[in-house]
C-alpha positions as CSV (number, residue, x, y, z in Angstrom):
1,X,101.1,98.7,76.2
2,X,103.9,98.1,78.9
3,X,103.8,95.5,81.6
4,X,106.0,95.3,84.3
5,X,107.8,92.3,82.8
6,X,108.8,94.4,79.9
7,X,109.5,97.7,82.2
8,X,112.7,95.7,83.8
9,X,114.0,94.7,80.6
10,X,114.8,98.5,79.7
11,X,118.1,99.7,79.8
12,X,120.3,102.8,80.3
13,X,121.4,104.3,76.4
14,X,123.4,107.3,75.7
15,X,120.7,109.4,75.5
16,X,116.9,109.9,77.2
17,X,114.8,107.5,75.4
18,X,110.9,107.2,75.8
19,X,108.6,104.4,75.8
20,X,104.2,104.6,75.1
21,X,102.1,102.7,77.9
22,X,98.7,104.1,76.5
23,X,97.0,107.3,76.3
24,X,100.1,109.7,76.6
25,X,101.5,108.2,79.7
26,X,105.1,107.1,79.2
27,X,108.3,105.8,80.8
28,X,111.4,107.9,80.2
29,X,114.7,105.9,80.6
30,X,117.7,108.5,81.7
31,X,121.3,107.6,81.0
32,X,121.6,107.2,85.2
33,X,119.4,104.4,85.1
34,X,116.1,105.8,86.5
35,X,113.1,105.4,84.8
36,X,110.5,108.4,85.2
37,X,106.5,108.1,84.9
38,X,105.7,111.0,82.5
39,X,102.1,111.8,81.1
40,X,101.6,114.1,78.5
41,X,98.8,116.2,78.0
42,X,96.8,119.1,75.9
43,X,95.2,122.0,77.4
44,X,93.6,125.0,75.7
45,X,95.3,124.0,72.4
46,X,99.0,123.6,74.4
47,X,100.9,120.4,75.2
48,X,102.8,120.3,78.5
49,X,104.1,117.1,80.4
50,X,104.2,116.0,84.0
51,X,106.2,113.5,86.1
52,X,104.4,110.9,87.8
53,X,107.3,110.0,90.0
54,X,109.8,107.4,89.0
55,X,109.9,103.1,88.5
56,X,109.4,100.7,90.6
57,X,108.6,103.1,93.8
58,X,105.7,104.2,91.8
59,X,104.2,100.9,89.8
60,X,102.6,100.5,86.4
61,X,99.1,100.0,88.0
62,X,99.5,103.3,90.2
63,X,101.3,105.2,87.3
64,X,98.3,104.1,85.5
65,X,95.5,105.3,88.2
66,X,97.6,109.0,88.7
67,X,96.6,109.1,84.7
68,X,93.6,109.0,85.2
69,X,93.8,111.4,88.0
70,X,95.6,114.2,86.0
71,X,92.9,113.5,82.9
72,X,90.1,114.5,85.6
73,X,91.6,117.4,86.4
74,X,92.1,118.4,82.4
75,X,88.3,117.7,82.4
76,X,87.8,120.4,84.5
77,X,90.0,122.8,82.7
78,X,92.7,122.8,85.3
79,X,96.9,122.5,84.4
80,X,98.1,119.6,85.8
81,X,101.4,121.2,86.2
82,X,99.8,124.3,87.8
83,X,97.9,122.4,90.2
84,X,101.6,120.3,90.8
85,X,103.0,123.4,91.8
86,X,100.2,124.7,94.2
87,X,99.8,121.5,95.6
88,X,104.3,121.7,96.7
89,X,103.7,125.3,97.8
90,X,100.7,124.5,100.2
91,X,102.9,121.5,101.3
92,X,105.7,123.9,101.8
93,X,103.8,126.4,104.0
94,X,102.6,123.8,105.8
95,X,104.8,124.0,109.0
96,X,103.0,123.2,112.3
97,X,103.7,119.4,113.4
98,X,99.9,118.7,113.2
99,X,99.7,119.7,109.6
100,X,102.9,117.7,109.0
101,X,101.6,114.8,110.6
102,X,98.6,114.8,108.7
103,X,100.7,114.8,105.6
104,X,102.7,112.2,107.1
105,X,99.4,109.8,107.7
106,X,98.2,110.5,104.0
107,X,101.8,109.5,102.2
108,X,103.3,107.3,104.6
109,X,100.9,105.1,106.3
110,X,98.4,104.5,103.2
111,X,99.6,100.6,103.6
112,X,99.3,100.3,106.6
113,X,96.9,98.2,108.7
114,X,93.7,99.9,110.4
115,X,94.5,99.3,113.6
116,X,97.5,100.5,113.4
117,X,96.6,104.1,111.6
118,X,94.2,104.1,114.5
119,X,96.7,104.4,116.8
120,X,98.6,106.9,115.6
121,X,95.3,108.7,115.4
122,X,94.5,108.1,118.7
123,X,98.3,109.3,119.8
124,X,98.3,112.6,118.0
125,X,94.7,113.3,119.8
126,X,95.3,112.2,123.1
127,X,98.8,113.3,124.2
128,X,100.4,114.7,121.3
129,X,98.2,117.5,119.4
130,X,97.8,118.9,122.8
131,X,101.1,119.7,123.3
132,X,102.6,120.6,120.0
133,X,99.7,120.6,117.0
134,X,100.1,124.1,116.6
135,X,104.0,124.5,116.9
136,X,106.3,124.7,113.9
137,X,107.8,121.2,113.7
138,X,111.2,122.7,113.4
139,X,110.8,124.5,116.9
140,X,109.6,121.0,118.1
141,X,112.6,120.3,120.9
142,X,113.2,117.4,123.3
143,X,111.8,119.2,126.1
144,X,108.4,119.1,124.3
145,X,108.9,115.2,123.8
146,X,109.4,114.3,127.6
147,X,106.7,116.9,128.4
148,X,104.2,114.5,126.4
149,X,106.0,111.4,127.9
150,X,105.4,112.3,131.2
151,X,101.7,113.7,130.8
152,X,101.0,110.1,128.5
153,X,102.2,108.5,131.9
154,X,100.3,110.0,133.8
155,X,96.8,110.1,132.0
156,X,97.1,106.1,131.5
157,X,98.1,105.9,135.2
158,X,94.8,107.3,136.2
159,X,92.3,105.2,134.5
160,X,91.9,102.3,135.9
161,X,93.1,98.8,134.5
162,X,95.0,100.4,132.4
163,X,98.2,99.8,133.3
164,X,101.3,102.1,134.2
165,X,101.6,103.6,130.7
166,X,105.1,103.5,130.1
167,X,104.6,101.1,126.4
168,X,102.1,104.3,125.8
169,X,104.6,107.0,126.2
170,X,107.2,105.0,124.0
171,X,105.0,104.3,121.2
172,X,103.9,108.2,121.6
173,X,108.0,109.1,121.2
174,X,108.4,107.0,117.9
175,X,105.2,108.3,116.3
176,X,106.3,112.0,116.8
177,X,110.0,111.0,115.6
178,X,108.5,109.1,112.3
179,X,106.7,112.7,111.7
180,X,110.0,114.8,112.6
181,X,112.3,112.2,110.4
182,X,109.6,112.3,107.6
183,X,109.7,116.7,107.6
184,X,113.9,116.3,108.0
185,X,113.9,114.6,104.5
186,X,111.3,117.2,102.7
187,X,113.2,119.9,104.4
188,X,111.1,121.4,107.0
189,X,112.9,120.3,110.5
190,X,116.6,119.7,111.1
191,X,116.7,117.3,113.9
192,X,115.2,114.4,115.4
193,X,114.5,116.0,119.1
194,X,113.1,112.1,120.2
195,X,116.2,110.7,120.2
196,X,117.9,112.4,123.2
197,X,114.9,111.5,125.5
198,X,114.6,107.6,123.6
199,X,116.0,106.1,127.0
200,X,114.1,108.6,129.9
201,X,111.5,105.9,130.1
202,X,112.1,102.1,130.0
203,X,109.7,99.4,128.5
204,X,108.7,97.4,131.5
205,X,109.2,93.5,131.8
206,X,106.5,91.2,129.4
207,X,104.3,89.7,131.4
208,X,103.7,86.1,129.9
209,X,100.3,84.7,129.6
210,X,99.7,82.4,132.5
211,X,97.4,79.7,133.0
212,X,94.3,80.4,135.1
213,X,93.8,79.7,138.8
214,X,91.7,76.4,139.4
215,X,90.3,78.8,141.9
216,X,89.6,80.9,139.6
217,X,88.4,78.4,137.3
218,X,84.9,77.7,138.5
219,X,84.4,81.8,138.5
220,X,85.0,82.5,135.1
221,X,82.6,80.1,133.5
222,X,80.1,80.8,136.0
223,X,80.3,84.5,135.9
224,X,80.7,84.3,132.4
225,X,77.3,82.6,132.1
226,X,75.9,84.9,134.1
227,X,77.2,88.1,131.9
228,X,74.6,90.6,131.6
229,X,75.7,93.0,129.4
230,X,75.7,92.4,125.7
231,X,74.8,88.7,124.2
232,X,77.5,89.3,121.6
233,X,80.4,90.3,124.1
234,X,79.5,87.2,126.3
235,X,79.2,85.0,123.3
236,X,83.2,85.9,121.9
237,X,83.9,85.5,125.4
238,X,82.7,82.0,125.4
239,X,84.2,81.4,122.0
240,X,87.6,82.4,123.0
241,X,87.4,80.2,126.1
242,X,85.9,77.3,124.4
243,X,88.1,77.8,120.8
244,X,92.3,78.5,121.8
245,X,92.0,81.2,119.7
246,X,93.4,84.5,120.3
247,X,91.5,88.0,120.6
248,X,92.1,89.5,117.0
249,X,91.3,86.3,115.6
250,X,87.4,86.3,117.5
251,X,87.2,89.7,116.5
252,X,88.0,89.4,113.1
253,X,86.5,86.3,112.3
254,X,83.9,86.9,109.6
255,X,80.7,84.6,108.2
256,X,82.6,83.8,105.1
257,X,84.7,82.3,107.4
258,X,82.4,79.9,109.1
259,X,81.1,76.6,107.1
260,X,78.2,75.1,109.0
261,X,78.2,72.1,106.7
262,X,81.9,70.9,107.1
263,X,81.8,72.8,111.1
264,X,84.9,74.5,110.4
265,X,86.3,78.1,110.5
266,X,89.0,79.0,107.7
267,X,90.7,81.4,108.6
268,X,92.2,82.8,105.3
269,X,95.9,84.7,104.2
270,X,95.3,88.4,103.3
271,X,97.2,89.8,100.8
272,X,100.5,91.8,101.3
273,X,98.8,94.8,99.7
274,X,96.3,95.1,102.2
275,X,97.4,94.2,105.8
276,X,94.6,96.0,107.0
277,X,92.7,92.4,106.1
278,X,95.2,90.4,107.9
279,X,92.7,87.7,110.0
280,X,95.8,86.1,112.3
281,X,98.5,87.2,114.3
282,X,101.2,85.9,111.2
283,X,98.8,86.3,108.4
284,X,98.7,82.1,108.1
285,X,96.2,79.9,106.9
286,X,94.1,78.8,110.1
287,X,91.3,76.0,110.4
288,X,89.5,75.8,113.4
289,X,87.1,73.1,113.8
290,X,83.8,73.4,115.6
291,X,83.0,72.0,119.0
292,X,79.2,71.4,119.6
293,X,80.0,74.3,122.1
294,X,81.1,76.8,119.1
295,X,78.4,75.5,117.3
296,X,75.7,76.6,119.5
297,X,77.4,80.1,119.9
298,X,77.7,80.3,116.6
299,X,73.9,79.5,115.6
300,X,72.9,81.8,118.2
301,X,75.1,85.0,116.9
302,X,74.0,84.0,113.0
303,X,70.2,85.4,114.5
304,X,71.7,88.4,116.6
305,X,74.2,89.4,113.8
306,X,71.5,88.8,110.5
307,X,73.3,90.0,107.6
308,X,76.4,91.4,109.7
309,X,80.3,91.2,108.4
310,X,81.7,90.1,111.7
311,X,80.5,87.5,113.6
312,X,81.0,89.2,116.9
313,X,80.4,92.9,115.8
314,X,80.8,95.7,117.5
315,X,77.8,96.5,119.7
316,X,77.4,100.6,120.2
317,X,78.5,101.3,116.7
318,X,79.7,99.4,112.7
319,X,82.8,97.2,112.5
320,X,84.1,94.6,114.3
321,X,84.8,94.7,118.5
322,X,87.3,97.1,119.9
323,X,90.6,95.2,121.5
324,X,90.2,96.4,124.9
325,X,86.1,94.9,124.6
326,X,87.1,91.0,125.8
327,X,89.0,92.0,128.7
328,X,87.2,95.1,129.8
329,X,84.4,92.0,130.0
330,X,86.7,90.1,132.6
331,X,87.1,93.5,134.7
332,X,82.9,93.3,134.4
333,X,83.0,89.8,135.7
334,X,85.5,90.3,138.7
335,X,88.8,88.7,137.1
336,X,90.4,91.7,136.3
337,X,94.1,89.8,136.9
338,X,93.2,87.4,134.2
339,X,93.6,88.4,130.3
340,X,91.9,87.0,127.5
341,X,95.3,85.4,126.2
342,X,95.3,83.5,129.7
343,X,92.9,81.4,128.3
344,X,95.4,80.2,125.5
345,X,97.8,79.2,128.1
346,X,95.4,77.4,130.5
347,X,94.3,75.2,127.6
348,X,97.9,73.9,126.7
349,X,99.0,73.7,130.3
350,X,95.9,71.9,131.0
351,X,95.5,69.9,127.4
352,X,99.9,68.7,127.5
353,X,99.1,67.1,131.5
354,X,95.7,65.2,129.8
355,X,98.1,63.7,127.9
356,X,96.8,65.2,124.1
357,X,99.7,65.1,121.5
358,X,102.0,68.3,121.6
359,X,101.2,68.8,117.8
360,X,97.7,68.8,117.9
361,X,97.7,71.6,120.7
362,X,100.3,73.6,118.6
363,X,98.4,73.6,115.7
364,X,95.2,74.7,117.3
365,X,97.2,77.4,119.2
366,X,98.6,78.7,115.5
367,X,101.8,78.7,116.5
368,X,104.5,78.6,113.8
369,X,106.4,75.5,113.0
370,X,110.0,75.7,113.1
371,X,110.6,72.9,110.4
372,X,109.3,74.5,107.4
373,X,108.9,71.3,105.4
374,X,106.3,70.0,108.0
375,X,104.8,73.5,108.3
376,X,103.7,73.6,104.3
377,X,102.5,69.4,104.9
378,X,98.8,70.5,105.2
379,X,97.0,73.0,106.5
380,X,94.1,70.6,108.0
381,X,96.7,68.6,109.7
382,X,95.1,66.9,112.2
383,X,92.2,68.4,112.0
384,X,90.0,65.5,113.4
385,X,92.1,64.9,116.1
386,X,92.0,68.2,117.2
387,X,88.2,68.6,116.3
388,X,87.9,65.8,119.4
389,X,90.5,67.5,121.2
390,X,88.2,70.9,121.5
391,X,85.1,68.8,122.2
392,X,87.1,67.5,125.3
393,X,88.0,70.6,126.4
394,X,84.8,72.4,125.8
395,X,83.3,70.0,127.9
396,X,86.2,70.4,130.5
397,X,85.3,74.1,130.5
398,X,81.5,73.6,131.4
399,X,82.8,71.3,133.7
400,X,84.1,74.2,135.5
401,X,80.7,75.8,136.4
């Protein structure tokens, strides 16, 4: 059998040469230097041979799983080379931009994180679709891309605490112009229309995070005691107040995360293959120790969640809180000016003037250490320190109420 070490030792001859894998799949080395995933097959007493696409863009492991693929299909009496070419003309007469996109979504985005594929989603059905689903991609023009810009700005600009919509409408212009790029290369469009309307509408200025009010102080906490909408929402609420962590990190944090014995939360590295798992903002190793604060929250959503995934699920339907849950909360709570993420600034401001050591605060905040050396010292660095660190600011928190 091949492996991949053995795949990179093959070189270019004079002539097409073949090498088994197993079962009739094989890598054919041309004289160019490509090396093409072939599987051979018998059907109805006839052998016949189809490309599985060529090395490394298409790896041993998938070349492997498309196999097994084309042998289901011989298990049910169909040609996989018929079912090839039925499969490229379908593709072919498959025009409109929605069909295309759709296509797009299946090849293109297979890799990519959840989130993400749910906004693209969410684009295509909100602004997009609307406008040009049924139109054939290569009569999509630029008028068609500001029409969508404008009516993006305008829908987000009338739904309140939502902001003005403008990052909306641009991420709305680069998800139709990956589609139109993607149906340029397999020859169905012949121009990019997004690009003569990329500057009609202008990201506007980042707004920081900022640290909270002390006016506003003593509101939160209380108000946030007083929540009375869902136990769980409250709870994350408290948790991202009480732990510096950001939002994706609370809503992602699972109970294989949490160890009640050492009062710690690991935060683990995903794997590159599926960023869909990703836990933190730059996929790093995070551990969070508890204060007794987090430890009561905790406790308490172990008996609301039972055997649950997430600690702080989602509460109307499966899966983990949506990202506009925490701060849709605040709204609720009458501090619509403040964002979840202002609570990671109001710490640091608030733990550098108590006098706690820059490091520790860095550390807990997850931020990324510029000297490399010191960043791979230990992952737990400091973690006592900073487990008496967030049991002094918990208890400056409750202080506030």
């Amino acid at each position: 059998m091949l492996s991949d070490a053995k795949i990179k030792t093959l070189k270019p001859k004079e002539k097409v040469y073949r090498i088994l894998d197993a079962e009739r799949l094989y890598i054919e080395v041309r004289p160019s230097g490509k090396k093409i995933w072939r599987f051979k097959y018998v059907l109805n007493g006839k052998e016949g041979s189809i490309s599985l696409g060529e090395y490394p863009v298409i790896s041993l492991l998938e070349a492997r799983r498309l196999k097994q693929a084309e042998q289901v299909k011989l298990s049910q009496g169909l040609n996989p080379s018929d079912e090839k070419k039925k499969a490229k003309q379908k593709e072919s007469s498959s025009t409109t931009f929605k069909d295309i996109a759709q296509e797009y979504k299946e090849k293109k985005l297979v890799n990519r994180s959840v989130g993400y594929i749910n906004q693209f989603d969410s684009a295509m059905e909100k602004d997009i679709f609307k406008v040009i689903g049924a139109k054939d991609i290569s009569k999509v023009t630029s008028a068609d891309v500001l029409k969508i810009m404008e009516s993006t700005l305008k829908r987000v600009r009338s739904q309140t605490n939502y902001g003005s919509g403008e990052v909306t409408a641009i991420q709305n212009r680069k998800f139709i112009g990956l589609v139109m790029r993607y149906a340029i290369v397999t020859l169905r469009a012949e121009y990019d229309p997004t690009y003569a309307v990329k500057d009609y509408v202008t990201r506007p200025d980042v707004e920081h995070a900022k640290p909270i009010d002390r006016s506003d102080m003593s509101k939160l906490r209380t108000n946030l005691e007083n929540y009375n909408g869902s136990t769980t929402v409250k709870n994350a609420g408290l948790c991202l107040l009480y732990s510096m962590l950001r939002t994706i990190e609370i809503r992602r944090m699972r109970w294989s995360f949490v160890d009640f014995e050492q009062r710690i939360i690991t935060f683990p590295i995903s794997s590159k293959r599926n960023p869909s798992e990703r836990t933190t903002k730059k996929n790093r190793l995070h551990i969070v120790p508890f204060s007794k604060q987090i430890e009561g929250i905790l406790k308490e959503q172990l008996k609301i969640t039972g055997g649950q995934e997430y600690v702080f699920p989602s509460v109307y339907k499966t899966g983990m809180l949506s990202a506009t849950t925490l701060n849709r909360m605040l709204d609720y709570i009458g501090l619509s000016e403040v964002t979840a993420h202002d609570f990671r600034a109001t710490a640091s401001t608030m733990l550098n003037e108590k006098g706690y050591s820059q490091d520790w605060i860095e550390k807990q905040l997850a931020h990324a250490e510029e000297n490399k050396t010191r960043a791979s010292y230990n992952h737990a660095q400091y973690l006592e320190d900073r487990r008496k660190m967030l049991q002094d600011w918990a208890d400056m928190v409750d202080g506030w109420k």
